[in-house]
C-alpha positions in Angstrom: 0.0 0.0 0.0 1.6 3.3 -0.7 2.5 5.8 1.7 -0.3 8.1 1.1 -3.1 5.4 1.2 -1.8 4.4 4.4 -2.2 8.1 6.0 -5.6 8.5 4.7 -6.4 5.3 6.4 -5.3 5.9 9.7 -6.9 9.2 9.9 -10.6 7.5 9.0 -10.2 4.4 11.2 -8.1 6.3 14.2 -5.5 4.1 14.4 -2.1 4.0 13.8 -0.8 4.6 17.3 -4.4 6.8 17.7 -5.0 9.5 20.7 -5.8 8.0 24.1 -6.7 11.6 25.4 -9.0 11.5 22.7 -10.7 8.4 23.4 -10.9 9.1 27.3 -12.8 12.9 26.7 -15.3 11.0 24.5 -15.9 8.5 27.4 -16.3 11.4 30.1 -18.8 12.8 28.1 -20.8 10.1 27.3 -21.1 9.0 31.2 -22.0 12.6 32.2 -25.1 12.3 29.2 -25.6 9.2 30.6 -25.5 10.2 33.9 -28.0 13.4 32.9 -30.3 11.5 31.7 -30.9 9.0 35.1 -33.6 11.5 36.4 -31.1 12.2 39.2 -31.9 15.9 40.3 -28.0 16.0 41.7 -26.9 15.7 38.3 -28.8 17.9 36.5 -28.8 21.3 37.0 -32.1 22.2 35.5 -34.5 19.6 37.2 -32.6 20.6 40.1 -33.4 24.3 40.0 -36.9 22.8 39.3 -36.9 21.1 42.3 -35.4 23.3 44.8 -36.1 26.9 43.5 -38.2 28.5 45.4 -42.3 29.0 44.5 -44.1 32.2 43.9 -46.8 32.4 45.9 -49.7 35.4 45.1 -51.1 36.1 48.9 -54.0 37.8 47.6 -55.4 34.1 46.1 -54.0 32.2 48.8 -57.5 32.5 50.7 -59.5 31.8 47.5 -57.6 28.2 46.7 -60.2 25.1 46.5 -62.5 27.6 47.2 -65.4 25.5 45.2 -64.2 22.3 46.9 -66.3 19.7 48.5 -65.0 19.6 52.0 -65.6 16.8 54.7 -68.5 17.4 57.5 -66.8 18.6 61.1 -68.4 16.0 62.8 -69.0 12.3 61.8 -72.3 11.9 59.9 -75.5 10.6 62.0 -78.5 8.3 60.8 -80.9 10.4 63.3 -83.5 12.0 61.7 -84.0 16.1 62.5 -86.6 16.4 65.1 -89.8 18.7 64.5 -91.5 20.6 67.2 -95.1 19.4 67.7 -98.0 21.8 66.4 -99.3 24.1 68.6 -102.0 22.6 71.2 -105.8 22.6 69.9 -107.4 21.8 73.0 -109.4 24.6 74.6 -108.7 24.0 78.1 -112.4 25.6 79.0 -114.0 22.3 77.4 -111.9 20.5 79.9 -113.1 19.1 83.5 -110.4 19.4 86.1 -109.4 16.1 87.1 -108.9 15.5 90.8 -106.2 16.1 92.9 -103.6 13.7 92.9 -102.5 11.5 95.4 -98.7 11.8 96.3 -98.7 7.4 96.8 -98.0 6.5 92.7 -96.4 3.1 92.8 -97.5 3.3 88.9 -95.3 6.7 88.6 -91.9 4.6 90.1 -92.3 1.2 88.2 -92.6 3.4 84.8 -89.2 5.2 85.6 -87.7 1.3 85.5 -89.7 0.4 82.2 -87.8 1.4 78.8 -89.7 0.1 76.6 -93.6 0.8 75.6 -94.2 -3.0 76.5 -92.3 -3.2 79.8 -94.9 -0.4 80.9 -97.9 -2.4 79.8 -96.5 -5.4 81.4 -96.6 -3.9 84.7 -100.1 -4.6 85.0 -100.7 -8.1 85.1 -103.9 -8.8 83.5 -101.4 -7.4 79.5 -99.3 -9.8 80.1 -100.7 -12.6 77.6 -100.9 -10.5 75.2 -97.5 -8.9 75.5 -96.0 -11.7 72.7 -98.2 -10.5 70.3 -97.7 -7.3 69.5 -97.8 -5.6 66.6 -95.9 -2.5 66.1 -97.4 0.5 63.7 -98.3 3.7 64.0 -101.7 2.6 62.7 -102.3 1.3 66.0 -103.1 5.3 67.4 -105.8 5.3 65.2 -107.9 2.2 66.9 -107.5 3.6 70.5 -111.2 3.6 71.7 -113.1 6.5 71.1 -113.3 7.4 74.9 -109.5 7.2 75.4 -108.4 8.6 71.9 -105.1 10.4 70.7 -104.5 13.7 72.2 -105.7 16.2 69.3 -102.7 17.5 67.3 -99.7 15.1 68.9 -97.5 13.2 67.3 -97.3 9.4 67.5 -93.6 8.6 68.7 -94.7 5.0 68.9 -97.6 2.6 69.1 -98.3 -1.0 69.2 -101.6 -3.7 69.5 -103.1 -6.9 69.7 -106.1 -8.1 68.9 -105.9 -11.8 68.8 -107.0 -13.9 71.1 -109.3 -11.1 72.2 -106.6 -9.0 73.7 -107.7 -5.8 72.2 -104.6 -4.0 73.9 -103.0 -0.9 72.3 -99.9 0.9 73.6 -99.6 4.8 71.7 -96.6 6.8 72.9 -97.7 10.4 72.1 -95.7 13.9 72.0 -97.8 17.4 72.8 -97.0 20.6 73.7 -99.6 20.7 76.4 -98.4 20.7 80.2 -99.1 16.7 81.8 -101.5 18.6 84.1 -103.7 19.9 81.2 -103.1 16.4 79.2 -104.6 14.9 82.3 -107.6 16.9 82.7 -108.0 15.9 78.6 -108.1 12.3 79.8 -110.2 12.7 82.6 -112.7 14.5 81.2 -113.1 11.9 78.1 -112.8 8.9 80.7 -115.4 10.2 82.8 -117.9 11.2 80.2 -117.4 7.6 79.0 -118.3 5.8 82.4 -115.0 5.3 83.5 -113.3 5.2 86.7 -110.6 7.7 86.8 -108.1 7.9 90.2 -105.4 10.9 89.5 -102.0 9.7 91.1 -98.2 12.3 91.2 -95.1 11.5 91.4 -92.8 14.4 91.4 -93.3 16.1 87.8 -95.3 12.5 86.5 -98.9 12.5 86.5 -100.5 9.1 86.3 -104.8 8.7 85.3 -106.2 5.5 85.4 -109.2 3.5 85.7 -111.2 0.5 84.3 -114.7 0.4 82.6 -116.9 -2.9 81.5 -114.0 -5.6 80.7 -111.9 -2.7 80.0 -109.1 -0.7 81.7 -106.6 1.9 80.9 -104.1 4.1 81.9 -102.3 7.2 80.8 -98.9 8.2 81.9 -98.0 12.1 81.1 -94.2 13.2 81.8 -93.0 16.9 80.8 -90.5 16.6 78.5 -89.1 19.7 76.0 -91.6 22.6 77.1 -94.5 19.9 76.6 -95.6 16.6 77.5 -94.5 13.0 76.7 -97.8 11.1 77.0 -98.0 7.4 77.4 -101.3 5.1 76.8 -102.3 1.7 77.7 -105.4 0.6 76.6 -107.0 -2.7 77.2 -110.5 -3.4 76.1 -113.2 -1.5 75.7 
């Protein structure tokens, strides 16, 4: 090959005795690209002034951030329903008889504050108790109370319950009212009376207790203030 050939060779191919310092820059730079390009913030100076530069911050819009977004409740959630306030009373308390003065001796008044449920307080007179498995519980049952013992006019029925089988005809109503007990008792009386039943007035601290029986019936009414009105309690057997 002749001289020239040779020269031209070399120089295309990097041989002939080449240039190590060469060789080694091309290496550096091809590990710092490399090493550029791992998504290392150390080694690159732009992510890392990404990174670690500071963030303008407009404190005029700092208050108005999310301002459309849903936030959670500051209190855990609750199944409870929102209570309304019973209507206003519609009894005209001249219509009403005054019931008589109650006796301070109400056994009845002390063995309710023990009962918790609607059927615990019918149980505690003896002659419910066979009917007690039986129950029914509906609203429905407010509306077949006897006509001499009926809903008070305008409350609202917290809970009621009834059997008729076996000829039980019991009904338990818990009523809400925002008539005092005392008036709610005077109601009672005056529609047990006029009915031909027995009615015997009984007090217990704040508790008023009516009762009485009639024919092969017998009832009694439990009246408790509760809210600014009256928490009224039926048990009806009969009649």
């Amino acid at each position: 090959m002749r001289p020239t050939l040779i020269l031209l060779a070399c120089l295309v191919l990097g041989g002939c005795g080449g240039r190590p310092d060469d060789d080694a820059q091309l290496n550096a730079l091809d590990n710092e690209l490399a090493a550029m390009n791992d998504g290392n913030p150390a080694r690159d100076p732009q992510l890392r002034e990404a990174l670690a530069g500071q963030i303008m911050v407009d404190p005029g819009l700092t208050q108005t951030s999310n301002a459309n977004a849903l936030r959670p409740p500051n209190r855990p959630p609750s199944d409870q329903l929102p209570s309304t306030p019973p209507p206003a009373d519609p009894v005209d308390a001249r219509t009403l008889k005054s019931a008589p003065a109650a006796a301070r001796d109400c056994p009845e008044c002390r063995a309710s504050a023990i009962a918790y449920t609607l059927a615990a307080k019918a149980g505690q007179q003896a002659a419910n108790a066979a009917c007690l498995s039986g129950l029914r519980y509906s609203a429905g049952w407010a509306q077949r109370l006897p006509a001499a013992l009926p809903p008070y006019p305008g409350a609202q029925v917290a809970e009621a319950a009834g059997n008729d089988a076996n000829g039980c005809a019991l009904r338990i109503v818990s009523l809400r009212t925002p008539a005092p007990p005392a008036k709610v008792i005077d109601y009672y009386y005056t529609k047990a009376s006029g009915a031909g039943l027995s009615a015997e007035h009984k007090m217990d601290g704040t508790q008023h207790v009516l009762g009485g029986t009639g024919g092969n019936g017998a009832y009694i009414v439990y009246a408790t203030p509760r809210d600014g009105g009256t928490d009224i309690d039926l048990v009806v057997r009969g009649g």
